[in-house]
PDB file of N, CA, C, O and CB in Angstrom:
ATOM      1  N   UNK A   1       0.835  -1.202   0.000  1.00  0.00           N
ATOM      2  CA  UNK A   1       0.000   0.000   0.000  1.00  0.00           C
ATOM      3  C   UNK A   1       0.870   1.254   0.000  1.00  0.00           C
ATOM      4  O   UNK A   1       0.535   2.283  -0.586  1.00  0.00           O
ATOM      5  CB  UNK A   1      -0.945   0.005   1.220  1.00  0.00           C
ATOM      6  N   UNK A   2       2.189   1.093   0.798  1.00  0.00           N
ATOM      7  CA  UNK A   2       3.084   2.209   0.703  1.00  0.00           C
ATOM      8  C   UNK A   2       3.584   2.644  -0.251  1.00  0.00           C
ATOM      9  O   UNK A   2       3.905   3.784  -0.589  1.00  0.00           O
ATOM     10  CB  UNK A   2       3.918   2.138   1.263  1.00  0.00           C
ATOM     11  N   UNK A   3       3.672   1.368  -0.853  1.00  0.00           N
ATOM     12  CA  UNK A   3       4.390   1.518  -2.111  1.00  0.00           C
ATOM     13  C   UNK A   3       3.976   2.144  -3.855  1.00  0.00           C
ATOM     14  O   UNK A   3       4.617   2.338  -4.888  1.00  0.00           O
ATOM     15  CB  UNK A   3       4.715   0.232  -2.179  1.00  0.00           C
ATOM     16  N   UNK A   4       2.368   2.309  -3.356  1.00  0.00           N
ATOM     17  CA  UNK A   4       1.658   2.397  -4.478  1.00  0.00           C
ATOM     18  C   UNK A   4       1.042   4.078  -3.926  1.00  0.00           C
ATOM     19  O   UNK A   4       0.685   4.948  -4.721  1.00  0.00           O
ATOM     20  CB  UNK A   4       0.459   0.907  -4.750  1.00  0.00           C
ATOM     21  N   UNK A   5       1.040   4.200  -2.720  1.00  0.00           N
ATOM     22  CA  UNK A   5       1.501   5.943  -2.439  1.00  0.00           C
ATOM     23  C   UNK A   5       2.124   6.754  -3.368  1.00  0.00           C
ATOM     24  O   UNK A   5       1.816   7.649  -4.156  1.00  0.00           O
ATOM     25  CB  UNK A   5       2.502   6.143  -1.361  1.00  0.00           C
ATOM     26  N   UNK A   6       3.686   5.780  -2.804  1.00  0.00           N
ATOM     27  CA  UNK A   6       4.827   6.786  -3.406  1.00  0.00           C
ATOM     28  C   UNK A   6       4.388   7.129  -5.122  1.00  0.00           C
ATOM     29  O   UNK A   6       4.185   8.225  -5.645  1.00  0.00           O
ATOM     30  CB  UNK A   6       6.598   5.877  -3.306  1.00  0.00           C
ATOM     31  N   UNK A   7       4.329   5.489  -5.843  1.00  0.00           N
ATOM     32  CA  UNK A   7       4.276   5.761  -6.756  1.00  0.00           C
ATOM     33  C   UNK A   7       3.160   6.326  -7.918  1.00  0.00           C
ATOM     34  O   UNK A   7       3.017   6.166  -9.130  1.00  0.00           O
ATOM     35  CB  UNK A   7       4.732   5.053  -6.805  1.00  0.00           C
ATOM     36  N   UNK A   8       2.411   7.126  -6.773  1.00  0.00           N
ATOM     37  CA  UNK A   8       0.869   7.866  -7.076  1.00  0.00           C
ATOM     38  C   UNK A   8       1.565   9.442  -6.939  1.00  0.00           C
ATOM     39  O   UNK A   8       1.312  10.351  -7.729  1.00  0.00           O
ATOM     40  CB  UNK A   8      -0.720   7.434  -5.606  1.00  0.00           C
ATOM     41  N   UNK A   9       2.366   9.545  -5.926  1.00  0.00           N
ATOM     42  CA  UNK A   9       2.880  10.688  -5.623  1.00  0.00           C
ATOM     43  C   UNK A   9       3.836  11.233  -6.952  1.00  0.00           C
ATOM     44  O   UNK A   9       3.740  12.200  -7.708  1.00  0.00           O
ATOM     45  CB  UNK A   9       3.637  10.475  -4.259  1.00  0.00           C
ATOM     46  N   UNK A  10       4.614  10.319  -6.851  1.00  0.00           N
ATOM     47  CA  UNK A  10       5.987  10.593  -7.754  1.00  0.00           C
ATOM     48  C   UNK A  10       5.354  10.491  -9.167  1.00  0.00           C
ATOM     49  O   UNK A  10       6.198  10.870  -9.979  1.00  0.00           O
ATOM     50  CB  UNK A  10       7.387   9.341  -7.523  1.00  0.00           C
ATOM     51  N   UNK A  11       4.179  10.120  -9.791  1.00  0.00           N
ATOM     52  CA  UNK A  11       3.727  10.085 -11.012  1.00  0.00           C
ATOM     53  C   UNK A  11       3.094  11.571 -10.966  1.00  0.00           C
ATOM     54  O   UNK A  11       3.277  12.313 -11.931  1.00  0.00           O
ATOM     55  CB  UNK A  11       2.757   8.799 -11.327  1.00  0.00           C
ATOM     56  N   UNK A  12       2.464  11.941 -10.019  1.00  0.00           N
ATOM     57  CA  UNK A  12       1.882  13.361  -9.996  1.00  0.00           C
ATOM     58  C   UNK A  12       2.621  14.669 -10.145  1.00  0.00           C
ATOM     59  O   UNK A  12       2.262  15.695 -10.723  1.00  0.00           O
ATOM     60  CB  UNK A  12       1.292  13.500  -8.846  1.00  0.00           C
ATOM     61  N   UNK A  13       4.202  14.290  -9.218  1.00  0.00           N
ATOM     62  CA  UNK A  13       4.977  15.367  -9.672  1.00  0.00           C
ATOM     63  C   UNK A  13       5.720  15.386 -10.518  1.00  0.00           C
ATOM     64  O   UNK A  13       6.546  16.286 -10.670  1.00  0.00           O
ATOM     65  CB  UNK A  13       5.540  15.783  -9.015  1.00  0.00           C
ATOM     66  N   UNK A  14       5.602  14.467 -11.203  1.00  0.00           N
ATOM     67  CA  UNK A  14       6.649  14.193 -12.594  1.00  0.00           C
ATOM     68  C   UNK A  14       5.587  14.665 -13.375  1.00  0.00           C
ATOM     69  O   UNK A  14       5.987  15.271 -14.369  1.00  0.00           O
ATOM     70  CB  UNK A  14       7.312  12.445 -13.080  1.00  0.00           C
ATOM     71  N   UNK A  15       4.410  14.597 -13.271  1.00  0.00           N
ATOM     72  CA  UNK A  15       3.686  14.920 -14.374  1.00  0.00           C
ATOM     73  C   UNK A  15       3.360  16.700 -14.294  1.00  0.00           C
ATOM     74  O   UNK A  15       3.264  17.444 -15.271  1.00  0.00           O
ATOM     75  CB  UNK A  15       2.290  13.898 -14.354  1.00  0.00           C
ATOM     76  N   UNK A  16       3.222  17.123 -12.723  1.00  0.00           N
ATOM     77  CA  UNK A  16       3.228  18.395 -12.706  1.00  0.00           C
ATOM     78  C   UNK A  16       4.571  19.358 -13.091  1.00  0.00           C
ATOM     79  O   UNK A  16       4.597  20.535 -13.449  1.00  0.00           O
ATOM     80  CB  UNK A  16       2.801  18.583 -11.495  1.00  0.00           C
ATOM     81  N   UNK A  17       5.808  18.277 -12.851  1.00  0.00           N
ATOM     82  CA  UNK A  17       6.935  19.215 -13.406  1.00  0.00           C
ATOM     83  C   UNK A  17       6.689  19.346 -14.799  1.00  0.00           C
ATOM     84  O   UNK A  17       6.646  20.439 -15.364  1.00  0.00           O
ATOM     85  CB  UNK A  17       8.427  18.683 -13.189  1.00  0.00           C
ATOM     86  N   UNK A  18       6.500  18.073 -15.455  1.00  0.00           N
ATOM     87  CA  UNK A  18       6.187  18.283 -17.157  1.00  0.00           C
ATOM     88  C   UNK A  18       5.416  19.424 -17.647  1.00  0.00           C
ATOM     89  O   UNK A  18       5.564  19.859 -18.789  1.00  0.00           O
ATOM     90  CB  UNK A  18       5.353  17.109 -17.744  1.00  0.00           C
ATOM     91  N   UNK A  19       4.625  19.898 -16.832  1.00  0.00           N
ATOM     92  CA  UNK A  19       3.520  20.696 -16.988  1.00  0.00           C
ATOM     93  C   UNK A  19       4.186  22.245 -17.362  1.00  0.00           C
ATOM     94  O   UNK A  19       4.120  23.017 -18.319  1.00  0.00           O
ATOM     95  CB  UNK A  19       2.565  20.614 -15.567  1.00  0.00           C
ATOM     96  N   UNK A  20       4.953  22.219 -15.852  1.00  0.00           N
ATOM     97  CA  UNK A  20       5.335  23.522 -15.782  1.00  0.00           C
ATOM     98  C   UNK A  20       6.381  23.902 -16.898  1.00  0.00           C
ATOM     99  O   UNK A  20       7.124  24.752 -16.407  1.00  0.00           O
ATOM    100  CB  UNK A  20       5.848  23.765 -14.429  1.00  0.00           C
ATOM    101  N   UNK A  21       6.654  23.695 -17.869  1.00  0.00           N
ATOM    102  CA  UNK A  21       7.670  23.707 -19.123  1.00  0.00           C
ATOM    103  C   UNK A  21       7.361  23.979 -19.974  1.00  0.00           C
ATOM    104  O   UNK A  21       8.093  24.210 -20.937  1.00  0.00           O
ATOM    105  CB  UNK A  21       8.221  22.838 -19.539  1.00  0.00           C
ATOM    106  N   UNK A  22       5.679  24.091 -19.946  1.00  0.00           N
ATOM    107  CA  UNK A  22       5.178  24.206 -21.690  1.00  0.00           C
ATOM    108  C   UNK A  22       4.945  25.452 -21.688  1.00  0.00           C
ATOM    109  O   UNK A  22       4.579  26.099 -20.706  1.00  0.00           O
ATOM    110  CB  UNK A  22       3.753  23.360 -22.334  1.00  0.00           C
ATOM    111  N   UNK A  23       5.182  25.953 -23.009  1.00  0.00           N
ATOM    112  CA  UNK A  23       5.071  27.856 -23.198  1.00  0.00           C
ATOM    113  C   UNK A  23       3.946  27.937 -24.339  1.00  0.00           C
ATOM    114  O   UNK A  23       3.601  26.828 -24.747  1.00  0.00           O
ATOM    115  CB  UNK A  23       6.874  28.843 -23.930  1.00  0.00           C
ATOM    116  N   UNK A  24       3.464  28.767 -24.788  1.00  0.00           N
ATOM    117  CA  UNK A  24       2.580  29.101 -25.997  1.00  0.00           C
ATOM    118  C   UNK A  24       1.522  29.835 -25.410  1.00  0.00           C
ATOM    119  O   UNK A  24       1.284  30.378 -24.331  1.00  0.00           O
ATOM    120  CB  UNK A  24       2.018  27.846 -26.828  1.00  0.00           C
ATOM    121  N   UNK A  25       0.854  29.621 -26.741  1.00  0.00           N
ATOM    122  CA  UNK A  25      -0.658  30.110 -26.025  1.00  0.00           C
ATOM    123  C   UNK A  25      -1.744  29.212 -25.724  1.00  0.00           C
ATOM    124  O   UNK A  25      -1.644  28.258 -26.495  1.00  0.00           O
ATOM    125  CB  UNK A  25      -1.390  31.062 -26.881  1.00  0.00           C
ATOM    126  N   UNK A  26      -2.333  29.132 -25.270  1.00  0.00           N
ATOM    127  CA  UNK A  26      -3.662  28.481 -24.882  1.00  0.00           C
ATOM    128  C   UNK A  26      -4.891  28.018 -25.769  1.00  0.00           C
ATOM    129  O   UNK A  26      -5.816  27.268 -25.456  1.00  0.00           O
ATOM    130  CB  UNK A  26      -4.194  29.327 -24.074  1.00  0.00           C
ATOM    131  N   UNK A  27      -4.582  28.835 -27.258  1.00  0.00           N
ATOM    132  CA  UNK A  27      -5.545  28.648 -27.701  1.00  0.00           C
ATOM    133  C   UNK A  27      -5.137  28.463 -28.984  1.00  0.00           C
ATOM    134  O   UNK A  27      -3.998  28.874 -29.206  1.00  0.00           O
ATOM    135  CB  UNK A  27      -6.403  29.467 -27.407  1.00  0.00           C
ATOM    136  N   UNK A  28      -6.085  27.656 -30.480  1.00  0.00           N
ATOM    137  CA  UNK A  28      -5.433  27.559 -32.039  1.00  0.00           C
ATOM    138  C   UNK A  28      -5.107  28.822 -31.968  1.00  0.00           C
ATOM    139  O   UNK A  28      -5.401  29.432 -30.939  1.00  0.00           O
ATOM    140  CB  UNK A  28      -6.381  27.145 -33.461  1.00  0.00           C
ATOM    141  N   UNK A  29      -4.211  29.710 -33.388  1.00  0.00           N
ATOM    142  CA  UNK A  29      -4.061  31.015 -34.132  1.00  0.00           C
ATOM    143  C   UNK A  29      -5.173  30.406 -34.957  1.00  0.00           C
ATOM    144  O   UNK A  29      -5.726  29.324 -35.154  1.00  0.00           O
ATOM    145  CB  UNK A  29      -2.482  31.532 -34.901  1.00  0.00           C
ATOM    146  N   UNK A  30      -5.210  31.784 -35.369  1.00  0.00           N
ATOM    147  CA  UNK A  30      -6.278  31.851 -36.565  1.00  0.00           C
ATOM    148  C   UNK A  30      -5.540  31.732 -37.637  1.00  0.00           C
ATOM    149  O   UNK A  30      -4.337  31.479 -37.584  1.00  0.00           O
ATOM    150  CB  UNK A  30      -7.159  33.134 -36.710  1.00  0.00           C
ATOM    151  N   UNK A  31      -6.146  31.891 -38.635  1.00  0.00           N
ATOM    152  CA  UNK A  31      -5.405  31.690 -40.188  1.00  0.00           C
ATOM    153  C   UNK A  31      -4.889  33.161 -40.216  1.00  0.00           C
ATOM    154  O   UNK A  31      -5.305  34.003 -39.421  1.00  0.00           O
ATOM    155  CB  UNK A  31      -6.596  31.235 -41.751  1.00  0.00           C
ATOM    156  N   UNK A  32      -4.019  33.403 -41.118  1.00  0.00           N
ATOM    157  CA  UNK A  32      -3.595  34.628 -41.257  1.00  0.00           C
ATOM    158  C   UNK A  32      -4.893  35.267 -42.299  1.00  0.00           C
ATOM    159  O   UNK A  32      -5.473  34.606 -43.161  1.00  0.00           O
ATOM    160  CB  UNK A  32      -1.961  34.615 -41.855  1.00  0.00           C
ATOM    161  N   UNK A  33      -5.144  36.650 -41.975  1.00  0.00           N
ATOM    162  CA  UNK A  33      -6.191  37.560 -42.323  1.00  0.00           C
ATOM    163  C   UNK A  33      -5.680  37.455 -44.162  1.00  0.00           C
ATOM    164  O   UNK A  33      -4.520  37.192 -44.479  1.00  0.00           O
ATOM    165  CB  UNK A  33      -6.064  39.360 -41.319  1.00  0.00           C
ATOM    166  N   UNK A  34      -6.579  37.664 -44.993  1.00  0.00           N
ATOM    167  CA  UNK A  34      -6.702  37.199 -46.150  1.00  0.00           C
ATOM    168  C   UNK A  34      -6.293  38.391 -47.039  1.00  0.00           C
ATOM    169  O   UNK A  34      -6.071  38.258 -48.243  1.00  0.00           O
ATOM    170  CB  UNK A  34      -8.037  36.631 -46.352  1.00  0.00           C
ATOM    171  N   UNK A  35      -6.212  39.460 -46.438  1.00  0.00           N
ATOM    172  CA  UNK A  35      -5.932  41.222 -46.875  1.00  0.00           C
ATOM    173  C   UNK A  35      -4.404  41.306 -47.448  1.00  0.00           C
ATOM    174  O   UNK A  35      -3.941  42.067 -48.298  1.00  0.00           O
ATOM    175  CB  UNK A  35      -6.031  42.473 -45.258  1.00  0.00           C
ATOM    176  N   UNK A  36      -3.783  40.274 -46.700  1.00  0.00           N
ATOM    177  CA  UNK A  36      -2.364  40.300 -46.907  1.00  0.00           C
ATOM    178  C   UNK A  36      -2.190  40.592 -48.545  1.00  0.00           C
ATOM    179  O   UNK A  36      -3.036  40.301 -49.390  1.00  0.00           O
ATOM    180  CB  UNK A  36      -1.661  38.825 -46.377  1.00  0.00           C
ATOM    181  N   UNK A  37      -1.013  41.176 -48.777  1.00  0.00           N
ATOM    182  CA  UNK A  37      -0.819  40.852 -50.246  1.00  0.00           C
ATOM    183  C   UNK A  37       0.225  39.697 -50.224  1.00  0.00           C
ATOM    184  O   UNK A  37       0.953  39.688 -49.231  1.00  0.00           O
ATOM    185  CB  UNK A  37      -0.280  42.189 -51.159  1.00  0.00           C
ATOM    186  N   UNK A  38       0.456  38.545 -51.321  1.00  0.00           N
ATOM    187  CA  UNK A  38       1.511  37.682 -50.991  1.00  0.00           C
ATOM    188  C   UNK A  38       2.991  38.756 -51.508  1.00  0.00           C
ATOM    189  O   UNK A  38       2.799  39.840 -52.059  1.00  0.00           O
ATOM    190  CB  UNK A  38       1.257  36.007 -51.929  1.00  0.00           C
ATOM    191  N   UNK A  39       4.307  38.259 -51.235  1.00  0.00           N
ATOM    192  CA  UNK A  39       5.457  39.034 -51.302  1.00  0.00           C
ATOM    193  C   UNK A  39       5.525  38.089 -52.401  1.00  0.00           C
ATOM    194  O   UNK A  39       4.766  37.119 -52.425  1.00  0.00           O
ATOM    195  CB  UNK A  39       6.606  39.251 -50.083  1.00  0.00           C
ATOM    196  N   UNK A  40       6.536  38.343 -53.478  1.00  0.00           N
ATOM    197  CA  UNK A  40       7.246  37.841 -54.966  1.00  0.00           C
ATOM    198  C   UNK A  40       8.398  38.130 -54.641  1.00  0.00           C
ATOM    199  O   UNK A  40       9.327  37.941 -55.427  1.00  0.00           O
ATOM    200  CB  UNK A  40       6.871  38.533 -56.442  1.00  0.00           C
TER     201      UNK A  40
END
């Protein structure tokens, strides 16, 4: 039973360190606005 503690514990903070690492945004981008002219 102790043993399945730890390894409830140690899966939680391995998974919360993973967590804390990710950067971006939160949400899709949109497509880029269609006004653009393309560059040549």
């Amino acid at each position: 039973m102790k043993a399945l503690a730890i390894l409830t514990l140690a899966a939680l903070l391995l998974t919360g360190l993973a967590g804390c690492g990710q950067k971006g945004p939160l949400y899709l981008p949109e497509d880029a606005p269609a006004d653009e002219q393309p560059s040549e």
